[in-house]
C-alpha positions as CSV (number, residue, x, y, z in Angstrom):
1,X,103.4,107.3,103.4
2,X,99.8,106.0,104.7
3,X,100.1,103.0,106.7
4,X,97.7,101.4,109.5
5,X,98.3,98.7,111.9
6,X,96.6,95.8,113.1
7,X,95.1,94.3,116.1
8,X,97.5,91.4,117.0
9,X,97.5,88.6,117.7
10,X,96.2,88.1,114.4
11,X,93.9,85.5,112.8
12,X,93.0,84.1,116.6
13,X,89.6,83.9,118.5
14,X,89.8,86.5,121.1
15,X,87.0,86.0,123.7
16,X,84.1,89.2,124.2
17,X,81.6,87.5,126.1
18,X,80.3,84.1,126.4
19,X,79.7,82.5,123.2
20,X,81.1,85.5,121.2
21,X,84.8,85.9,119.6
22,X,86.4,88.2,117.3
23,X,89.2,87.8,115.0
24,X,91.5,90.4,113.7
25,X,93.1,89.7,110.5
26,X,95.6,91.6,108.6
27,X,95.4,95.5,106.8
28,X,93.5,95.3,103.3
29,X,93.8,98.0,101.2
30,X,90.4,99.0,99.9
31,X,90.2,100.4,95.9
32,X,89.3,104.2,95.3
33,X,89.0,106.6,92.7
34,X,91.5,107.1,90.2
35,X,93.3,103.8,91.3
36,X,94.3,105.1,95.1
37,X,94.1,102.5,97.9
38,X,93.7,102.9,101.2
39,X,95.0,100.9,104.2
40,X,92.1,99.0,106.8
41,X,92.5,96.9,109.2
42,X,90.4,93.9,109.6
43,X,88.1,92.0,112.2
44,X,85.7,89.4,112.1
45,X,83.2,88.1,114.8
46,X,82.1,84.5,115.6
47,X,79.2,84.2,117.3
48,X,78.3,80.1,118.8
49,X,74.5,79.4,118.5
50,X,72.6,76.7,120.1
51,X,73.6,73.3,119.1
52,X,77.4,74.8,118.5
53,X,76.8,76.2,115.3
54,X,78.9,79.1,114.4
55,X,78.4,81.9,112.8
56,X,80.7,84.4,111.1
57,X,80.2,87.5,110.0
58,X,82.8,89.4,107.6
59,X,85.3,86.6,107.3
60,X,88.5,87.7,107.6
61,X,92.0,86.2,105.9
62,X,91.8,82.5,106.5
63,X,94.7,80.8,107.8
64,X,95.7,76.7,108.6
65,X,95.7,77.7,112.1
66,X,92.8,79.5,112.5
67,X,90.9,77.0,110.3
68,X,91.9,74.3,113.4
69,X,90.9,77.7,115.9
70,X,87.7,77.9,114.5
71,X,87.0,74.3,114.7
72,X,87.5,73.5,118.2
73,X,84.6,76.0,118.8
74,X,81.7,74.6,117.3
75,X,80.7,74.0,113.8
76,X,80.8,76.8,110.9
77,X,77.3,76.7,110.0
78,X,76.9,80.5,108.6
79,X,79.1,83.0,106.6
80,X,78.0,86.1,106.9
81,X,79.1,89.1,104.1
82,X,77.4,92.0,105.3
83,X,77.6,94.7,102.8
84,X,79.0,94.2,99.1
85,X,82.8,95.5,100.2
86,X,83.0,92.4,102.8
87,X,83.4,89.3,101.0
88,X,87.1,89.4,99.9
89,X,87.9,86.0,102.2
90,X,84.3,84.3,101.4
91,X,85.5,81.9,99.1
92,X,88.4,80.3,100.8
93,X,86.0,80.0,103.9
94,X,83.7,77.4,101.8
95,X,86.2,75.6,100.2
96,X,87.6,75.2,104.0
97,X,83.8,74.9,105.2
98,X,81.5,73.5,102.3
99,X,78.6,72.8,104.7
100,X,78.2,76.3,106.0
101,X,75.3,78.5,104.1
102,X,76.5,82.0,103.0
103,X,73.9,85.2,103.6
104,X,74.9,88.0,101.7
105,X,73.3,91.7,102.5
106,X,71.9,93.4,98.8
107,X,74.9,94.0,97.0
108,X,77.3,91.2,97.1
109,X,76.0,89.9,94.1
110,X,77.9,91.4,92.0
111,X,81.1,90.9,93.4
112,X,80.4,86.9,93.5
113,X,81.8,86.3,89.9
114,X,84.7,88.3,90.4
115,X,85.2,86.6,94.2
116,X,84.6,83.0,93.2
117,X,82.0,82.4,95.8
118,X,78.5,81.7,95.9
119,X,75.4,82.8,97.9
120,X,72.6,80.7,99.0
121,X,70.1,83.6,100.9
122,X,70.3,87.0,100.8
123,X,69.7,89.1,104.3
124,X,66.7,90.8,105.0
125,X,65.2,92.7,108.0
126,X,64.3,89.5,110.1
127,X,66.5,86.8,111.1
128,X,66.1,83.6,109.1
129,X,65.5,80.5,110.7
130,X,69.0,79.3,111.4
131,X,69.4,82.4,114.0
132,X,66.0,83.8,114.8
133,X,65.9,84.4,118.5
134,X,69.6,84.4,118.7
135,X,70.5,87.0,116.9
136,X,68.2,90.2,115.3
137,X,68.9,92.2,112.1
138,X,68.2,95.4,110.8
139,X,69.0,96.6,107.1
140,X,70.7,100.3,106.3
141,X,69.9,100.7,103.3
142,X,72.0,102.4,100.7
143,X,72.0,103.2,96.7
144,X,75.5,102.3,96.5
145,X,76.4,100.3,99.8
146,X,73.7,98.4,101.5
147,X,74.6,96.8,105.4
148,X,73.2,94.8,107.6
149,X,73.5,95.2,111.1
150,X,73.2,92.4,114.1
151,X,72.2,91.9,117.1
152,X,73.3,88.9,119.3
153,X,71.1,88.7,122.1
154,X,72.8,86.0,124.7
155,X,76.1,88.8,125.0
156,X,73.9,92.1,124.6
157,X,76.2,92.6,121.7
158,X,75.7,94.9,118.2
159,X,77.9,93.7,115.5
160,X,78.8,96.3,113.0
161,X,81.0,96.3,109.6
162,X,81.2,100.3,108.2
163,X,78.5,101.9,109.7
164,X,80.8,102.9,112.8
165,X,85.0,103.0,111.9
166,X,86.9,104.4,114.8
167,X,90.1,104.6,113.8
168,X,93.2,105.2,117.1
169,X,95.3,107.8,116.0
170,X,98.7,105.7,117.4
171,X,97.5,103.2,114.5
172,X,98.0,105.5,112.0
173,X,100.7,106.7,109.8
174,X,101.6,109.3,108.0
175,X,100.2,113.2,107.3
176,X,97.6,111.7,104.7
177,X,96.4,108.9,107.2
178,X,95.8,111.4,109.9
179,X,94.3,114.3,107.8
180,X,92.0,111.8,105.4
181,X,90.4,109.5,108.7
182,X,89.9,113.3,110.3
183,X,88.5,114.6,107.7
184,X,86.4,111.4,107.7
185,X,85.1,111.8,110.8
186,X,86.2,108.0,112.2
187,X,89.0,109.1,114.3
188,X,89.0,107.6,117.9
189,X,87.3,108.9,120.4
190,X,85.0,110.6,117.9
191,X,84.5,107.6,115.6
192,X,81.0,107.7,113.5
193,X,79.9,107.2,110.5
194,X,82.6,107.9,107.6
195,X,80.6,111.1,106.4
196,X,80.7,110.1,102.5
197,X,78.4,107.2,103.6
198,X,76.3,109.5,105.5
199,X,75.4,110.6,101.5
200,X,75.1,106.8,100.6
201,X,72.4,105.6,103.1
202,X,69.1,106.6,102.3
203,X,66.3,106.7,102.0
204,X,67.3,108.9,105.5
205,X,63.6,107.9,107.1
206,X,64.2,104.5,107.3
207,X,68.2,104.8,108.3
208,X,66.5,107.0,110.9
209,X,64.6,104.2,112.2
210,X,67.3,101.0,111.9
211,X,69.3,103.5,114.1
212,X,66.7,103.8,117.0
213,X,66.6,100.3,116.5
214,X,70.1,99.7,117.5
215,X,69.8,102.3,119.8
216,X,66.8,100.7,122.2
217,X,68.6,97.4,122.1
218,X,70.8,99.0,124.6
219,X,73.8,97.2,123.7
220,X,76.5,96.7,126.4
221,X,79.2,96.2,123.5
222,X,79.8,97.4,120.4
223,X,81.8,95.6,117.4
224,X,83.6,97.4,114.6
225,X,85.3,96.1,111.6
226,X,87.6,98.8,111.7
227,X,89.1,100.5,114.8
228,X,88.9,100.2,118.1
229,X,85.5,98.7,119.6
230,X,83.1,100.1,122.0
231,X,83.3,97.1,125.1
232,X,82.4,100.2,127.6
233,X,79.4,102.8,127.8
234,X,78.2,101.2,124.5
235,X,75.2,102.1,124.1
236,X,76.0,106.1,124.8
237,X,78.6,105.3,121.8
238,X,76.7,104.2,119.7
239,X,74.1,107.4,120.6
240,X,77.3,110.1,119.8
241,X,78.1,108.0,116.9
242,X,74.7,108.0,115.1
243,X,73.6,111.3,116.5
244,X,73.9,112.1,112.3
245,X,70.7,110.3,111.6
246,X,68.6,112.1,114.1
247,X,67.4,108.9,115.7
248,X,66.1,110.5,118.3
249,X,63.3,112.6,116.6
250,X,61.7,108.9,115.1
């Protein structure tokens, strides 16, 4: 048996800072090899811009009541999919917010057919228009998984989706949960980057530098899509957890 748990309450804004929420939804089970699935829990982050436009990045399972939730914060003006596994919820948030322009990281095109969503921009390196000087970017790049990383500058926050899973050992279950996340290297208090993405990202020059990037915007929090957060001695997380790219010798 391999089971996880969530993070309730579930589909509610929890409060980080001023201006920033997160969301945990429910597990997923994510498609391997062979036709395995594995169990992930889930978390989104809202983040309110100037002029209460919202933005929100990975967009979790939407519910009626966190569709009201949502609105009594500001208006959804951006949905965010950050690499092409994140997008599994994209197209109920437009039907439920047709106004809101989607930004997709390289990737997520090819999962928009089988998803039922569209994309109007695709995420670079610098922050478009809608968010410059609220938020900053930088792109891990990837053969096979491409993500985009964010920085929201008002709450000193980084915002990451797989880069960084740090899963609690008390929210897993089962032998296989336990021996597969260790041997994944995402087990909390040593969460990092899942080492068969450490083989993905590259060219490992410019991973190199997106992670000094992160690094010298000295965040003071850390989101993760998966596992417990860094909201303490973030920024010396984040140095243990991407110690792998040998940031510190750019």
């Amino acid at each position: 048996m391999f089971s996880a748990d969530p993070y309730p309450p579930l589909n509610v804004p929890k409060p980080l800072a001023d201006d920033i929420w997160i969301v945990d939804g429910p597990v997923v089970r994510m498609r391997y090899a062979l036709g395995s699935t594995l169990p992930f829990s889930t978390r989104m982050t809202i983040v309110r811009l100037s002029g209460d436009r919202l933005w929100v990045h990975s967009p979790t399972e939407l519910t009626d009541e966190l569709t009201a939730s949502v609105s009594k914060l500001g208006e959804v003006a951006f949905l965010v999919a950050p690499n092409r596994i994140h997008w599994m919820s994209l197209a109920a948030w437009q039907r439920a917010f047709p106004a809101a322009v989607t930004h997709a990281a390289p990737g997520v095109e090819t999962n928009a057919k089988e998803g039922g969503f569209r994309i109007d921009a695709m995420l670079g390196g610098s922050a478009p228009d809608g968010w410059a000087g609220e938020i900053d970017q930088v792109v891990v790049p990837g053969d096979i998984l491409t993500e985009v990383e964010f920085f929201h500058r008002g709450s000193r926050t980084l915002i990451l989706t797989d880069l960084i899973e740090n899963f609690e050992p008390d929210h897993l279950h089962g032998f296989l949960a336990h021996t597969l996340m260790g041997l994944g290297g995402v087990v909390d208090p040593h969460g990092s980057t899942p080492r068969d993405l450490r083989f993905v990202f590259k060219p490992k020059d410019q991973v190199r530098r997106a992670a000094k990037m992160m690094v010298d915007w000295a965040p003071e929090r850390v989101i993760l899509a998966h596992g417990r957060c860094y909201l303490e001695n973030a920024t010396e997380e984040l140095k243990r957890a991407l110690a792998w790219t040998g940031f510190d010798r750019t």
